[in-house]
C-alpha positions in Angstrom: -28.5 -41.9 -33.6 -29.1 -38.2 -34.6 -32.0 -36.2 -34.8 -31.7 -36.1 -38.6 -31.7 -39.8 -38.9 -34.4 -40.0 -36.9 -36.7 -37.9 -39.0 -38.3 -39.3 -42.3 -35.9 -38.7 -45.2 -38.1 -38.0 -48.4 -36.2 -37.2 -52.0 -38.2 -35.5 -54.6 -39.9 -39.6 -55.6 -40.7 -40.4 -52.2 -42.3 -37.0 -51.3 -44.7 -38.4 -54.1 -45.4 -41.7 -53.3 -45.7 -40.9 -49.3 -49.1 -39.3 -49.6 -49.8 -43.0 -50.1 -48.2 -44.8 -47.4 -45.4 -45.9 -49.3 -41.2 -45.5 -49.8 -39.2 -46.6 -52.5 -37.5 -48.2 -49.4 -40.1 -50.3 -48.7 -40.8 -51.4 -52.2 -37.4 -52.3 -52.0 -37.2 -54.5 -48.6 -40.8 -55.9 -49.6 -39.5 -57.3 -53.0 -36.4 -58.9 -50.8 -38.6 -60.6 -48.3 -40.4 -62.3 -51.6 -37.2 -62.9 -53.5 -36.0 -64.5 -50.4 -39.2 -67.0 -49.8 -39.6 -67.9 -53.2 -35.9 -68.7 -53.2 -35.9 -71.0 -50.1 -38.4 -73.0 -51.9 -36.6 -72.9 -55.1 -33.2 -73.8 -53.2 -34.5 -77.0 -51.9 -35.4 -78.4 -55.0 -32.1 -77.0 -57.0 -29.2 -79.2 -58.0 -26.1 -77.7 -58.4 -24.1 -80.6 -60.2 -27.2 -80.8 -62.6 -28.1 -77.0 -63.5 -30.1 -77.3 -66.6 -32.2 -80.7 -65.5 -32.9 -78.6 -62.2 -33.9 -75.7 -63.6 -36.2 -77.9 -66.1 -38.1 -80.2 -63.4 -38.2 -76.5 -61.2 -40.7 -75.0 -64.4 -42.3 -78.0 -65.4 -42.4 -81.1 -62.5 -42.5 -78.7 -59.3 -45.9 -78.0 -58.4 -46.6 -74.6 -58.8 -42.6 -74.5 -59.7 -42.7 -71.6 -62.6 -44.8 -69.1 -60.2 -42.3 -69.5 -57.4 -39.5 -69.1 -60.4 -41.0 -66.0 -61.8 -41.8 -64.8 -59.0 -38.3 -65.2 -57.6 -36.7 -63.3 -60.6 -39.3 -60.6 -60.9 -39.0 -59.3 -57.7 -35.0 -59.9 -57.4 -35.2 -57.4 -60.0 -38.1 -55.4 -58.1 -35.5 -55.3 -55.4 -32.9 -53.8 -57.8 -34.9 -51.2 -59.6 -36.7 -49.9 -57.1 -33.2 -49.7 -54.7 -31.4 -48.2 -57.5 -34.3 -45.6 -57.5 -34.3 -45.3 -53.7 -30.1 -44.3 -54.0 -31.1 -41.8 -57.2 -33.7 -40.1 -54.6 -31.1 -39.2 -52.1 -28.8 -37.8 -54.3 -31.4 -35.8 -55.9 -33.2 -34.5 -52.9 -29.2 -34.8 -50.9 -31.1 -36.6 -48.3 -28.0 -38.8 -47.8 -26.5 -35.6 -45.7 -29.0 -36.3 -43.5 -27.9 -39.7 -42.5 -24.6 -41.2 -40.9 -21.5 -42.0 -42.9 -22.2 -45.8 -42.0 -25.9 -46.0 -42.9 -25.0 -44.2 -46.2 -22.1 -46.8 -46.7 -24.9 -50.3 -45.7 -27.2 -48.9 -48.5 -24.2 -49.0 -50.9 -23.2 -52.3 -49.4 -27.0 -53.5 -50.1 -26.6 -52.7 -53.8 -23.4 -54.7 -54.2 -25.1 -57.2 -52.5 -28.0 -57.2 -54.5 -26.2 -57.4 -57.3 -24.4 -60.2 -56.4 -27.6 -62.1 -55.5 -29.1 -61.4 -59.1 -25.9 -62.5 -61.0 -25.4 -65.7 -58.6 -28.8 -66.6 -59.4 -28.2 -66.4 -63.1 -25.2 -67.9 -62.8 -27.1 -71.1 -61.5 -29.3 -71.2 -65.1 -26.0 -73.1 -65.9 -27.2 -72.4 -69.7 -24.7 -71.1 -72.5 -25.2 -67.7 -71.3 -24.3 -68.2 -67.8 -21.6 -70.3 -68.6 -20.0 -67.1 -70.3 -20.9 -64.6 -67.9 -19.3 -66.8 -65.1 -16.2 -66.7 -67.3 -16.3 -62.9 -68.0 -16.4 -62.6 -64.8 -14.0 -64.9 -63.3 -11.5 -62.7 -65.5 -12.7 -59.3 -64.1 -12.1 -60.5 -60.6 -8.6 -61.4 -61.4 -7.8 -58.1 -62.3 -8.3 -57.5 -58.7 -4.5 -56.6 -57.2 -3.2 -59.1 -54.7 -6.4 -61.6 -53.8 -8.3 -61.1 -56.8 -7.6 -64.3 -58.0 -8.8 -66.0 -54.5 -12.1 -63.5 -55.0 -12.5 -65.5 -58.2 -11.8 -69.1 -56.7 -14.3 -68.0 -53.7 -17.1 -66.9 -55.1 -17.3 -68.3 -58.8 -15.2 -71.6 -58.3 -12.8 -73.2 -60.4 -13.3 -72.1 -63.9 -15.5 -74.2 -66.2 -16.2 -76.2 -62.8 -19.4 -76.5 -61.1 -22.0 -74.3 -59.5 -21.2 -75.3 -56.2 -20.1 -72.0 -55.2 -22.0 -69.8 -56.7 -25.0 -71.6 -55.2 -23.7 -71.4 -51.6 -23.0 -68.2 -51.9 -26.8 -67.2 -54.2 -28.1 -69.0 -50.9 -26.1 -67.6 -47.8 -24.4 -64.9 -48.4 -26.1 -62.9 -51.0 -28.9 -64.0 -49.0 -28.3 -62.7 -45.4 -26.0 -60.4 -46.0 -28.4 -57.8 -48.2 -31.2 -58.6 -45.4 -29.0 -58.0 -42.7 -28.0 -54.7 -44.1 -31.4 -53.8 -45.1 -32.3 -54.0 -41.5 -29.4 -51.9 -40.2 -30.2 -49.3 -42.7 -34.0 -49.4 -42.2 -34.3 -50.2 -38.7 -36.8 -52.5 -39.2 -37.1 -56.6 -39.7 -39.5 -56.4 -42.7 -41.6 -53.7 -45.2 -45.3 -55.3 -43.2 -47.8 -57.3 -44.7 -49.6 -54.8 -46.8 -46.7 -53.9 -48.8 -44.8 -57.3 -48.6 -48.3 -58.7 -50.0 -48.7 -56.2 -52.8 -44.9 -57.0 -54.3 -45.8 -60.9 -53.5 -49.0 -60.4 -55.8 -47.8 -58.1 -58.4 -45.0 -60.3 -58.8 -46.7 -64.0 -58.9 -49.1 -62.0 -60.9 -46.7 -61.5 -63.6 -45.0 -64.4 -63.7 -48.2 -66.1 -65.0 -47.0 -64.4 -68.2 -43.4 -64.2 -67.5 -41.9 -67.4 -66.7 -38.8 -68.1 -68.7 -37.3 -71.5 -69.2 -34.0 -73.0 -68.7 -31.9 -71.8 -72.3 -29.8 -74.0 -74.2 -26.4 -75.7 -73.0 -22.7 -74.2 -74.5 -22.7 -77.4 -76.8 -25.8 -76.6 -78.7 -26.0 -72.5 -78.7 -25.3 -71.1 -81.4 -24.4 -67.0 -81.9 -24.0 -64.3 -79.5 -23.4 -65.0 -75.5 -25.9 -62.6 -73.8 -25.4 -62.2 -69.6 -28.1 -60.3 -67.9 -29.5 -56.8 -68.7 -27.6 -55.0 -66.0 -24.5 -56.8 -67.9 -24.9 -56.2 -71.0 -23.8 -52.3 -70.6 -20.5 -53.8 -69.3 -20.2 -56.0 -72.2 -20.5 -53.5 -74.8 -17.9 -51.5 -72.4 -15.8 -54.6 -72.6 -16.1 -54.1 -76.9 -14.0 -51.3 -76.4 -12.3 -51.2 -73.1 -9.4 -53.2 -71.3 -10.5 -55.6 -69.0 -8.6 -53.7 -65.8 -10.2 -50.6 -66.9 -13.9 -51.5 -66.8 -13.3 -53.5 -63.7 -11.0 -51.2 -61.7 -11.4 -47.8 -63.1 -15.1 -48.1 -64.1 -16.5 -50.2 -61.8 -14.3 -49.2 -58.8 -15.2 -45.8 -59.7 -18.7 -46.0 -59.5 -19.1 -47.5 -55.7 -16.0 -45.0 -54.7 -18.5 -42.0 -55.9 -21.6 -43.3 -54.6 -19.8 -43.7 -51.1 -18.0 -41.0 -51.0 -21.0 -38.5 -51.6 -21.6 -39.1 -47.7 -18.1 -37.6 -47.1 -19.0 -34.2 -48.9 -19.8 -32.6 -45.9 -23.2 -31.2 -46.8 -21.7 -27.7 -47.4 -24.0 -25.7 -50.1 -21.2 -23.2 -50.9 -17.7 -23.1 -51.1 -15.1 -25.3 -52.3 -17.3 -28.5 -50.8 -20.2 -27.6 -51.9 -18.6 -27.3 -55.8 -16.9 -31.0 -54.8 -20.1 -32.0 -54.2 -22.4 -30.7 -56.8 -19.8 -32.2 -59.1 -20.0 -35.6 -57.3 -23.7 -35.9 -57.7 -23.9 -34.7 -61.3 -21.1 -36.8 -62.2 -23.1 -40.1 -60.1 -26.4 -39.3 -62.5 -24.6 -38.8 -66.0 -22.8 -42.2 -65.4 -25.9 -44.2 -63.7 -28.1 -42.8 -66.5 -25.5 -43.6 -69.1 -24.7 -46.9 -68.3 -28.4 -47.5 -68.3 -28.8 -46.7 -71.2 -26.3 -48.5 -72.6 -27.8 -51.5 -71.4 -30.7 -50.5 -72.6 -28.9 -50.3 -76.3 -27.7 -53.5 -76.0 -30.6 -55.5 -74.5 -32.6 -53.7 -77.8 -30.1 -54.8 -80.6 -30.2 -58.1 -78.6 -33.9 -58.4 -79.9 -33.8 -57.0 -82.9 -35.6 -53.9 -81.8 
């Protein structure tokens, strides 16, 4: 390990919130170590074959079975956000020169897998909504050349099928796999008890008020399919877009840009340097866009 990697790395956010004895990448690994307790709990009393009764006796005959639920999906998306912030602060401060191309490439790895832990999990609602997410899905993997259509089989099962596999995979390897990176990256087993305790009581705190039910099965909904907020950008893209493009071209694109910012070089002048500069603007405009976009469509989802 280098010097460089050695040495705190502090974009312009961090450089803020150090003064306090805290990282975004702590926020981040704290929120994991709750989402992943709560979720061991929840995992024990969750029945695949019977999604909706599940989620039902979870919220309402589990003692104490809505915090651990609210908890679990507040600080899955704690996790999220606050990673998603902790990537935006190295390519704003260009921190990531600073690391190896590997520990660039986990943290990159981390966000897939976080993402694939927060989809899985709403997948496993087994409502209306998840039920066409799973299915939107499903069809973007199979866009994938060659095995995309094993991808599919793997990780979302056979179509209109149970949740067998997405709850396997929600528990195992969308599980370990983003705590296993985490650890490479961070070089440590946990965030510590004072920061792990905070995100554990901020987030049981708000699920007290946040603590949403199971929603209503495909034979009984009635209007527009909605999948989670980070996919509703791709399903306004999907308006307008062919399937292969917002998969391949879109989606592709994104994780080929944020990984390849580590392969720049770290030169502030020359040809690099305007490869880079171009690289990082390029990563904001379409992280902030697609934001956004979500952020349209989760508005004119309510009404707003």
């Amino acid at each position: 390990m280098s010097r460089a990697e050695r040495a705190p790395l502090a974009g312009p956010l961090d450089a803020r919130l150090r003064p306090m004895g805290l990282t975004l990448g702590q926020v981040a690994f704290g929120a994991l170590v709750v989402a992943v307790s709560s979720g061991v709990v929840l995992g024990l009393a969750y029945d695949p074959a019977e999604p909706l009764r599940s989620t039902e006796a979870i919220s309402g005959a589990l003692p104490f079975g809505f915090l651990f639920r609210g908890a679990h999906i507040l600080s899955a998306q704690l996790f999220f956000v606050s990673l998603l912030l902790h990537t935006a602060d190295h390519v704003l401060g260009r921190s990531y020169r600073q690391v190896s191309r590997l520990s660039w490439w986990r943290l990159v790895l981390v966000g897939l897998g976080a993402l694939g832990a927060m989809f899985s999990g709403f997948l496993l609602r087994g409502d209306a909504d998840a039920r066409a997410a799973q299915a939107i899905a499903a069809a973007g993997l199979k866009v994938v050349p060659m095995f995309g259509a094993d991808i599919s089989l793997g990780l979302l099962g056979e179509p209109g099928g149970g949740l067998q596999a997405p709850y396997v995979h929600h528990l195992v390897t969308f599980t370990l796999a983003p705590w296993l990176l985490s650890l490479a990256h961070a070089r440590r087993a946990w965030a510590g008890a004072l920061v792990t305790g905070a995100v554990a009581a901020l987030t049981t705190g708000a699920a007290l008020v946040y603590h949403p039910g199971p929603g209503l099965p495909s034979d009984l909904h009635r209007g527009v399919l909605w999948g989670p907020w980070y996919f509703m950008g791709a399903q306004e893209l999907l308006r307008h877009l062919p399937l292969g493009v917002v998969v391949l071209v879109l989606g592709g694109g994104a994780v080929g840009l944020t990984g390849g910012l580590a392969h720049t070089g770290g030169a502030s002048a020359g040809r690099r340097g305007r490869v880079e500069a171009a690289m990082r603007s390029a990563w904001l405009l379409a992280v902030g866009g697609y934001l956004l976009l979500c952020l349209a469509s989760y508005l004119a989802r309510s009404g707003k």
